[in-house]
C-alpha positions in Angstrom: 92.2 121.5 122.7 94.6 124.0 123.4 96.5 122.5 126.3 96.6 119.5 124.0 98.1 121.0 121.1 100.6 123.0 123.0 101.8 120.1 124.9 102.2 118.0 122.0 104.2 120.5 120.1 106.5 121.2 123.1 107.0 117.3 123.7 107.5 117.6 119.3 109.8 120.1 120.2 112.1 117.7 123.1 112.2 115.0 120.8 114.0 117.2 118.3 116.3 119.0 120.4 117.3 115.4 122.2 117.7 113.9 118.2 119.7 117.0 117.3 121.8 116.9 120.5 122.4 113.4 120.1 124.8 113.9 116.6 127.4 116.3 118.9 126.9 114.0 121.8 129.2 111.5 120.2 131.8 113.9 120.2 131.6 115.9 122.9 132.9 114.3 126.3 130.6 115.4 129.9 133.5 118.2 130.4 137.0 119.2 128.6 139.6 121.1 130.2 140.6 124.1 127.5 143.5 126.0 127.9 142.6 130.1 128.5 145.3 131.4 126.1 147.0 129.8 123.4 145.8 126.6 122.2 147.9 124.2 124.0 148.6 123.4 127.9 151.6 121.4 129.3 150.3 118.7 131.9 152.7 117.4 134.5 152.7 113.7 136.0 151.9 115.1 139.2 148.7 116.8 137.9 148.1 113.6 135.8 147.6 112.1 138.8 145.8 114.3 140.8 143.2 114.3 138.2 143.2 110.3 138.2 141.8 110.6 142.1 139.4 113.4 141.3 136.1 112.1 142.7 133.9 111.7 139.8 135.6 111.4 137.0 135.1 107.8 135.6 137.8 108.1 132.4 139.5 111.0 130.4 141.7 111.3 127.5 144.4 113.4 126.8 143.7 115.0 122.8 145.7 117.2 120.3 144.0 119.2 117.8 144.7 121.4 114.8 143.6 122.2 111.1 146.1 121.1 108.6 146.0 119.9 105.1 145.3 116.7 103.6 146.0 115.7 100.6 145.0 112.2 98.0 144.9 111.3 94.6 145.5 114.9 93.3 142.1 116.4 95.4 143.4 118.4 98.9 140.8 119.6 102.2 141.8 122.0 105.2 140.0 120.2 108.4 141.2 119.2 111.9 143.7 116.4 112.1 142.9 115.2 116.2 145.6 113.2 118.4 143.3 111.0 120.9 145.1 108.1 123.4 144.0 105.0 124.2 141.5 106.1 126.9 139.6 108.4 124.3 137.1 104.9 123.6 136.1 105.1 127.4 134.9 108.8 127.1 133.8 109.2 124.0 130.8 106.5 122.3 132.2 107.7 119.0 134.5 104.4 118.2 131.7 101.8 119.3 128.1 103.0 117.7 129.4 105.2 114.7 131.8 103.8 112.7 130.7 103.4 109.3 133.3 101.0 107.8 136.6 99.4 109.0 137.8 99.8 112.5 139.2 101.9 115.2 142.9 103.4 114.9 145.5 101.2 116.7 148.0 103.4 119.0 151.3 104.3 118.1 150.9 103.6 114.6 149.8 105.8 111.6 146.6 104.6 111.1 143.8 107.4 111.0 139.9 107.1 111.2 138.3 109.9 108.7 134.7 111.2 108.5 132.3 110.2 105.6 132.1 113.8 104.2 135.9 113.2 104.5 136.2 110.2 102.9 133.4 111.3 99.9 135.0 114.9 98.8 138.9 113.2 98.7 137.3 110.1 97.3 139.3 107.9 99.9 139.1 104.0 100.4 140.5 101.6 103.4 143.9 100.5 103.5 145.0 101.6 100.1 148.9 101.4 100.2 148.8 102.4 96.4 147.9 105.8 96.9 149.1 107.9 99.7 146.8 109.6 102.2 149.3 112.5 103.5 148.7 115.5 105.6 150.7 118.3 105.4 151.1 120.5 109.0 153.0 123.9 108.9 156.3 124.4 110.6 156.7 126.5 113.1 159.8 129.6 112.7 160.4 132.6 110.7 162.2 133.4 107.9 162.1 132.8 104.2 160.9 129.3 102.9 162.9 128.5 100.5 161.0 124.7 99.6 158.2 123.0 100.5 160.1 120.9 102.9 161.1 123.7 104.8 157.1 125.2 104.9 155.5 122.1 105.7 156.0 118.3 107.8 154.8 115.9 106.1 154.0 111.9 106.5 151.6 109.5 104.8 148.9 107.9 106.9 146.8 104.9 106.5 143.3 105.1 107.0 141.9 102.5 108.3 138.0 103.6 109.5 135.4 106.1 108.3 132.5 107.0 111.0 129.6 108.7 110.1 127.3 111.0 112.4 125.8 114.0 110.6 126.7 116.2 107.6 128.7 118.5 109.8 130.9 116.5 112.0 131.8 113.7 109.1 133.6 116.9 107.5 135.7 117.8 110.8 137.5 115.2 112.2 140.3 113.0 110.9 141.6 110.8 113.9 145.5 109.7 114.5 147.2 108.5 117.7 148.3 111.2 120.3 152.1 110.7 119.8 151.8 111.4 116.4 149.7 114.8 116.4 152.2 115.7 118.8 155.1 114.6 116.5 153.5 117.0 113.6 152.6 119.8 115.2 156.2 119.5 117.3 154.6 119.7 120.6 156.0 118.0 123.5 155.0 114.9 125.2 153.2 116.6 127.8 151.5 119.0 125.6 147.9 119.4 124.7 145.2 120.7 123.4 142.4 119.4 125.4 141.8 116.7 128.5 138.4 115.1 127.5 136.5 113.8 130.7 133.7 111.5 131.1 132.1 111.8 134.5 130.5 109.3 136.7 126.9 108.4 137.1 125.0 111.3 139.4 128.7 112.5 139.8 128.6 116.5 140.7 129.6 118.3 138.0 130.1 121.5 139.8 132.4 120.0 142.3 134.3 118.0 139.9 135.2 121.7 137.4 136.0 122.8 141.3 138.5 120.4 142.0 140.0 120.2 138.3 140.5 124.2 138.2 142.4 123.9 141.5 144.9 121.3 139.8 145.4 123.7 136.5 145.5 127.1 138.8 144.6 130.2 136.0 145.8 128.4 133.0 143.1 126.4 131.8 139.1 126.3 131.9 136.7 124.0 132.2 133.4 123.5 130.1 130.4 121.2 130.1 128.8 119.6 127.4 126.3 122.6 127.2 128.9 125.0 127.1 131.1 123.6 124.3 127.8 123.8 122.4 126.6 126.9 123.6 125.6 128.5 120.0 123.3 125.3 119.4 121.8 125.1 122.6 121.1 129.0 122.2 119.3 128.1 119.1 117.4 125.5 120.0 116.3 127.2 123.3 115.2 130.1 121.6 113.2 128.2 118.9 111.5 126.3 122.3 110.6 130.1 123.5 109.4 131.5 120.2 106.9 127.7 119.9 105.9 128.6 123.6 105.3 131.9 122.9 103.2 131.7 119.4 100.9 128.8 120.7 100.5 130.9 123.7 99.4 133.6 121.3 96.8 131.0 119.9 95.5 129.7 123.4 94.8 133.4 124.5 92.4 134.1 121.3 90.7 130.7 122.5 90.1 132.1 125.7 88.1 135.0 124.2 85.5 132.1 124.0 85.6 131.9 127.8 85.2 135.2 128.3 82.5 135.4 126.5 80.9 132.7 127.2 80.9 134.0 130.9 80.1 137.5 130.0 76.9 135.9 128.1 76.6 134.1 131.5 76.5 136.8 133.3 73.8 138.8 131.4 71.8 136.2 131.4 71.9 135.9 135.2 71.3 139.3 136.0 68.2 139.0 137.6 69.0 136.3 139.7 72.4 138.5 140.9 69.8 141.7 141.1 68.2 139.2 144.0 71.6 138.1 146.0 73.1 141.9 145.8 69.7 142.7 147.9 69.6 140.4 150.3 72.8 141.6 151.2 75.8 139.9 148.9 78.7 142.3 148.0 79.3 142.8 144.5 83.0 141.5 144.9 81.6 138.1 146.2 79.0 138.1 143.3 82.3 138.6 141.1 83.8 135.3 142.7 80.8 133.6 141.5 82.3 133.8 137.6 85.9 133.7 138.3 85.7 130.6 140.7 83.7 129.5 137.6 85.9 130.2 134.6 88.7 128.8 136.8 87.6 125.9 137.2 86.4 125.4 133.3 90.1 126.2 132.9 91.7 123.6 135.2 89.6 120.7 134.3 90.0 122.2 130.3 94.0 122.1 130.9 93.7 118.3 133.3 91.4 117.0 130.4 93.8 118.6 127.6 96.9 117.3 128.9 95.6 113.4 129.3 94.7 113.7 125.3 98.4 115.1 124.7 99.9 112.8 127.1 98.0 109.5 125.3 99.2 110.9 121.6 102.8 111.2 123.3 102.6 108.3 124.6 101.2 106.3 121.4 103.8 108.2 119.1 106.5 106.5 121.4 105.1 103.0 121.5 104.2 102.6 118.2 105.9 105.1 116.0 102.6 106.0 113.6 104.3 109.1 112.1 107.2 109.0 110.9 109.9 111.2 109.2 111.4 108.6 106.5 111.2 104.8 106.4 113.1 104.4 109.1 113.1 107.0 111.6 110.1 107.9 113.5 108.5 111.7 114.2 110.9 112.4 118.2 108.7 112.8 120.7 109.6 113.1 124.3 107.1 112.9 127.1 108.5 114.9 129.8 107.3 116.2 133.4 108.4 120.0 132.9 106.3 120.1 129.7 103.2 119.1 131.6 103.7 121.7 134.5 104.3 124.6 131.9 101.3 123.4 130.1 98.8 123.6 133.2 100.5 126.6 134.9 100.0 128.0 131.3 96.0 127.5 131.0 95.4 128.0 134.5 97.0 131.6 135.1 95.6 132.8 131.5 92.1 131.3 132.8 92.2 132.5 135.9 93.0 136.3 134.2 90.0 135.5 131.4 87.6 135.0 134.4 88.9 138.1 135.8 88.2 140.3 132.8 84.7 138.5 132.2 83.8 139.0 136.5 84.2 142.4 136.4 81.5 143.4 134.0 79.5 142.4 137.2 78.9 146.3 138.7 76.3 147.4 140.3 75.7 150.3 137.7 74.6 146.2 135.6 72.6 145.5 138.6 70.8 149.0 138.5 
């Protein structure tokens, strides 16, 4: 029961770290090339193309990002206003799967596709020429700003879409064409913020970040999807230790009961013991008598445990019988590492429980 419960709880435990992954998926390409200071990069055509014939790399698009202001009907929100090119649908799921209503920005136009928490707080509709969507981006320069025109570029967009992934991310992004971010924040046309990069099926990522940081030589960095997320994945992971851990906890009292069930065991045959110690058995192999014993209760305990967990895995998958809201079933994932921690698990604390139990043999007992 125990290797049953804590397999089902860690394969719990994958399903929600996969369904909470899956929201900054959408956003996050397989790598992105950052730059190590500042926040923008210049690319040249010749790097351009080197990257195109990077082995590997399947698409990427060039972005621009930066938090400005937006402003509608009277109601104004700081968030990030991001320049993406044409490529940015190849490497990024986000246009096809999650857009809520409307459509995907058209390039070279001032179009903009907004977030649903976006959309809600700024109460903003689709295509509404009436009332002006307009951002407002700081100039760069020093001195003393003597208007607003001076502090601030400013243009009117037209929204056009509104995705929706989670709570979080529909409040972060609003999307515009790459010429046009540039045009705000008055970066040049080989300026950016970011080169978002969708890798190839079994492509090696560790070669690929190789061959890119040899085209940008010390001025930009590369990260994985893990590493742009590294605060999340460091929660999540420690949440899987602590579950480990504290089920652990609860499969170690359940031992007791093996220990004491062999310790009962061995009282009971003491006289038979008595006999094999004098006709010549050693008391260590009378003490492999119990632990061969408890280790065995405890492998076939874990194999039998695990086939239970693995058939409610398997059953939650198929046919979804608890679920989290009308729609949306309980995650579960059924997962080979999860069954080897589960068994190595019992067996090693078995193995130490038949220990501790086989050494109350003595011969000061058998005296």
């Amino acid at each position: 029961m125990g290797a049953m419960a804590l397999f089902v709880v860690l394969s719990v435990f994958s399903g929600l770290r996969d369904f909470s992954l899956s929201f900054s998926n959408d956003f996050d390409p397989d790598l992105k090339v950052n730059p190590i200071s500042g926040k923008t990069f210049f690319i040249s055509p010749y790097q351009e193309n080197q990257l195109t014939h990077v082995d590997g790399i399947a698409s990427y698009s060039k972005v621009v990002e930066e938090r400005v202001l937006f402003f509608f009907k009277g109601k104004e929100m700081v968030t990030y206003l991001k320049g993406v090119d044409v490529n940015f649908t190849k490497t990024n799921i986000l246009s096809k799967n999650n857009i809520f209503n409307g459509q995907w920005l058209k390039p070279n136009t001032y179009q903009v596709v907004v977030g649903y928490g976006i959309s809600e707080k700024l109460s903003l509709g689709l295509f509404d020429f009436n009332n002006p969507f307009e951002v407002y981006v700081p100039r760069k320069g020093k001195g003393v700003i003597e208007s607003e025109d001076e502090a601030f570029t400013k243009t009117s967009l037209i929204p056009v879409g509104i995705y929706a992934v989670s709570e979080d991310l529909d409040s972060k992004y609003v999307f515009c064409d790459l010429a046009l971010a540039q045009e705000l924040l008055e970066l040049k046309s080989n300026q950016l913020s970011g080169i978002e990069i969708k890798l190839k099926p079994n492509a090696d990522e560790a070669a690929v970040i190789e061959e890119i940081n040899t085209i940008f030589p010390k001025k930009t960095e590369v990260k994985n999807r893990a590493q742009l997320n590294a605060t999340l994945y460091k929660m999540l992971n420690t949440e899987n230790i602590a579950v480990y851990l504290i089920f652990t906890l609860v499969i170690i009292i359940a031992l007791f009961n093996l220990i004491g069930a062999l310790i009962m065991m061995v009282l009971d045959k003491k006289s038979n013991l008595k006999t094999l110690f004098n006709l010549g058995s050693e008391i260590k192999d009378l003490k492999k008598i119990f632990l061969l014993q408890g280790s065995l209760l405890s492998v076939l305990g874990g194999i039998v445990g695990l086939i239970l967990g693995i058939i409610i895995v398997v059953i939650q998958q198929q046919f979804k019988l608890v679920m989290i809201t009308d729609s949306l079933a309980y995650p579960v994932v059924f997962s080979i590492q999860n069954v080897l921690i589960v068994f190595a698990t019992i067996v090693s604390l078995g193995i130490i429980s038949s220990w501790i139990a086989s050494s109350r043999v003595s011969k000061k007992l058998l005296d």
